[in-house]
C-alpha positions as CSV (number, residue, x, y, z in Angstrom):
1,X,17.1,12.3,-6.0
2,X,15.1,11.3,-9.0
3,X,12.2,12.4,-10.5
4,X,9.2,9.8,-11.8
5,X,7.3,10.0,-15.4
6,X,3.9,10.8,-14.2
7,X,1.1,8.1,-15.7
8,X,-1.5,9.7,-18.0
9,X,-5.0,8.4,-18.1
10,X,-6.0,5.8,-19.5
11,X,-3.3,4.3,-18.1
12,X,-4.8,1.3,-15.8
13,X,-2.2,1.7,-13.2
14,X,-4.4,5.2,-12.2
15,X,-7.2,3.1,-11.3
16,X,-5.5,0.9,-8.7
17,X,-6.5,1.1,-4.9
18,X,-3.1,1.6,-3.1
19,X,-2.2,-0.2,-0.2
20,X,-1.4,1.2,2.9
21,X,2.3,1.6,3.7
22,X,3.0,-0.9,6.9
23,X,6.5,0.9,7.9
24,X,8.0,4.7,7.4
25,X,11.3,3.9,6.5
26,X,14.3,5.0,4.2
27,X,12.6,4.1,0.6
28,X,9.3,5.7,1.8
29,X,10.7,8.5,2.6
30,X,13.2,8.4,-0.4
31,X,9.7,8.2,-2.8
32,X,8.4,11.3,-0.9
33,X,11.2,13.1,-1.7
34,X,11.0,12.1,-5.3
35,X,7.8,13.0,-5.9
36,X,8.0,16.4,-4.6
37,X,10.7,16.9,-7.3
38,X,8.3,15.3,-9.4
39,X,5.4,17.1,-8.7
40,X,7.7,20.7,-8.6
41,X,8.8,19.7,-11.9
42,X,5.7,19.6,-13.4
43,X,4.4,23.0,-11.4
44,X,1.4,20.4,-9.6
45,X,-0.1,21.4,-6.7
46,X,-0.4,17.8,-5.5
47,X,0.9,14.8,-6.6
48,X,-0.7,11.0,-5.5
49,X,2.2,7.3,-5.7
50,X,0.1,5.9,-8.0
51,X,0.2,8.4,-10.3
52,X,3.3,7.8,-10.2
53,X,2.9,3.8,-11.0
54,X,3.8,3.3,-7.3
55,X,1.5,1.1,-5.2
56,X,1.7,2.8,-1.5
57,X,-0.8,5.0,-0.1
58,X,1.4,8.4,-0.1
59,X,0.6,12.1,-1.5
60,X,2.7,15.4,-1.4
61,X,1.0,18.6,-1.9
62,X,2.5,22.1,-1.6
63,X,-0.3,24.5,-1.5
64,X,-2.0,27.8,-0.3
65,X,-1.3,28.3,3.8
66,X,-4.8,29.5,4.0
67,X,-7.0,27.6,5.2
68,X,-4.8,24.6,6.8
69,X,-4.2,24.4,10.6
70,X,-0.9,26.0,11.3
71,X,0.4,23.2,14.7
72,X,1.0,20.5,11.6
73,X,4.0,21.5,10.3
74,X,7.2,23.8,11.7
75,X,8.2,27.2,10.3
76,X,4.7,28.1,8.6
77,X,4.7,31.6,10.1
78,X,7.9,32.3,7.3
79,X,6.1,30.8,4.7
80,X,3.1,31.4,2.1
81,X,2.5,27.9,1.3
82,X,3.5,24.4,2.9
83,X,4.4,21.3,1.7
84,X,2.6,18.4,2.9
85,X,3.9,14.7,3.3
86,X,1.5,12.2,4.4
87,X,1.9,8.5,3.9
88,X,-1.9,6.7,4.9
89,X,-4.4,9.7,4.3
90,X,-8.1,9.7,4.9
91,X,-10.6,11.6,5.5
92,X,-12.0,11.2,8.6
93,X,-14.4,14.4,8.6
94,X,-15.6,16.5,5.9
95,X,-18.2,19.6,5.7
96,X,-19.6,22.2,3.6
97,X,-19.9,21.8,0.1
98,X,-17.6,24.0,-2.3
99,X,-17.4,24.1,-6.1
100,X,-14.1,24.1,-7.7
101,X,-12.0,24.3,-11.2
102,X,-10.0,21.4,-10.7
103,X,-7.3,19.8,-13.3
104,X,-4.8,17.0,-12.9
105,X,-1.1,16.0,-13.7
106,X,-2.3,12.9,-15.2
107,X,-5.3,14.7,-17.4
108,X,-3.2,17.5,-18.9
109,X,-5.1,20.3,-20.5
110,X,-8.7,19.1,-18.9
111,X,-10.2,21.0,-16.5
112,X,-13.7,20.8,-14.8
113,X,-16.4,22.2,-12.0
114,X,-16.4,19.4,-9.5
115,X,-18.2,19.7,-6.1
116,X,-16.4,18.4,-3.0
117,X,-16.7,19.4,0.7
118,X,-15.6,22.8,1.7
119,X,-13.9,21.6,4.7
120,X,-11.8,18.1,5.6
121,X,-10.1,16.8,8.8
122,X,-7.7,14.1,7.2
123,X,-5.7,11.6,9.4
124,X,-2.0,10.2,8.3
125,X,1.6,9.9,9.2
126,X,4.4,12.3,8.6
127,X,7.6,11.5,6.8
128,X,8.8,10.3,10.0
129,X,6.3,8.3,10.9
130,X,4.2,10.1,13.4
131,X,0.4,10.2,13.2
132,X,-1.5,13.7,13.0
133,X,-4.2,15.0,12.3
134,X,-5.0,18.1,10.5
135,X,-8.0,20.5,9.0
136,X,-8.3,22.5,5.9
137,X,-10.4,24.3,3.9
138,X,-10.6,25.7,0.4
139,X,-8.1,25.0,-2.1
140,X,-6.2,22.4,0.5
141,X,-9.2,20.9,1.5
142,X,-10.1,20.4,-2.6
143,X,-6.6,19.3,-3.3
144,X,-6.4,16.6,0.0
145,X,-9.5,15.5,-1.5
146,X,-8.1,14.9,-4.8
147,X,-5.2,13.5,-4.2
148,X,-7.1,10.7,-1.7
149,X,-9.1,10.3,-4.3
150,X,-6.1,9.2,-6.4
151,X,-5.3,6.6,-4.0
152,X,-8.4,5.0,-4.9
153,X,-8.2,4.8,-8.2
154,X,-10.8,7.7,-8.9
155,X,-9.7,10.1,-11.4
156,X,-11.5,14.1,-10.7
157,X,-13.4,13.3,-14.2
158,X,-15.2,10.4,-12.1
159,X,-17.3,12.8,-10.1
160,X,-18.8,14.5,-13.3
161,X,-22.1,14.0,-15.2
162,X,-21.8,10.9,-17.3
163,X,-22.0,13.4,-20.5
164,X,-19.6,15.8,-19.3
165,X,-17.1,13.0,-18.3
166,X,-17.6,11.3,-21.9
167,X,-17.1,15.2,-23.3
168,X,-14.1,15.8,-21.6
169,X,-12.4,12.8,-22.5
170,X,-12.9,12.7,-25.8
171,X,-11.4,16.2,-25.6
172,X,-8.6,14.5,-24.3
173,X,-7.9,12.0,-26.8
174,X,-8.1,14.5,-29.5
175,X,-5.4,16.9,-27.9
176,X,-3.7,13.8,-27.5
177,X,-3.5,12.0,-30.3
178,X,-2.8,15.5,-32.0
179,X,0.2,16.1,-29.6
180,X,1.5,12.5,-30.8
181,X,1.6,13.8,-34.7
């Protein structure tokens, strides 16, 4: 296993739309793997390829059991929190509206209000290459939504207020440009 460097805005690789993965095989499932080191490394919640300068649709997240569907994943009733795999994500439902303190690997030390929906029903494949679906809520549901949106090439600072966006980022850049002194 290896772990990746993880991209920091403004790099322009962040802002890439990844394309979809045509086959699960042994290197897909080899970059899963390294990203979850990755992604454990850095104590993330969720972790998107092209943060990682990797052009395939695939995210890991290991987050709060609450709130996600239990039949997705084997072993849940042993376990707090579960580690997600999923190569070809999207939403395919959403609901609610919920308000959340979110941050990012690839913003360090930013951190902002953003609205999302309170409730997803995402579609993808596994590790091995079999389709589910699955619903979430609440801190899953914001971080599934986060992580999609990384897949994109939207960053969580791209669904702020024009002046809180410009605020933050020049926050940013200060911290830094400081941190490289």
């Amino acid at each position: 296993m290896s772990e990746f460097e993880i991209l920091k805005y403004p790099d322009p690789f962040l802002r890439k739309k990844a394309s979809r993965v045509e086959r699960v095989d042994s290197s897909v499932r080899r970059l899963v793997e390294d990203m979850v080191e990755t992604m454990r490394r850095a104590k993330g919640v969720g972790l998107a390829a092209t943060q990682v300068g990797v052009d395939k649709r695939v995210v890991v997240l290991d987050v709060p059991l609450i709130g996600v569907n239990e039949d997705i994943c084997e072993e849940l009733e042993e376990r707090e929190r579960v580690l997600l795999k999923l190569i070809n994500p999207e939403i395919v439902a959403s609901g609610g509206e919920i308000e959340y303190e979110e941050g990012c690997l690839s913003l360090p030390g930013i951190t902002a209000d953003v609205v999302r929906a309170a409730e997803v029903t995402i579609r993808a494949l596994d590790a091995d290459g079999r389709g589910f679906e699955m619903k979430a809520g609440g801190l899953p549901a914001i971080a599934l939504q986060h992580e999609i949106d990384h897949l994109d090439g939207v960053l969580f600072i791209d669904r702020l207020s024009r002046l809180k966006r410009e605020l933050l980022v020049r926050k940013y850049r200060k911290a830094m440009a400081a941190e490289a002194v």
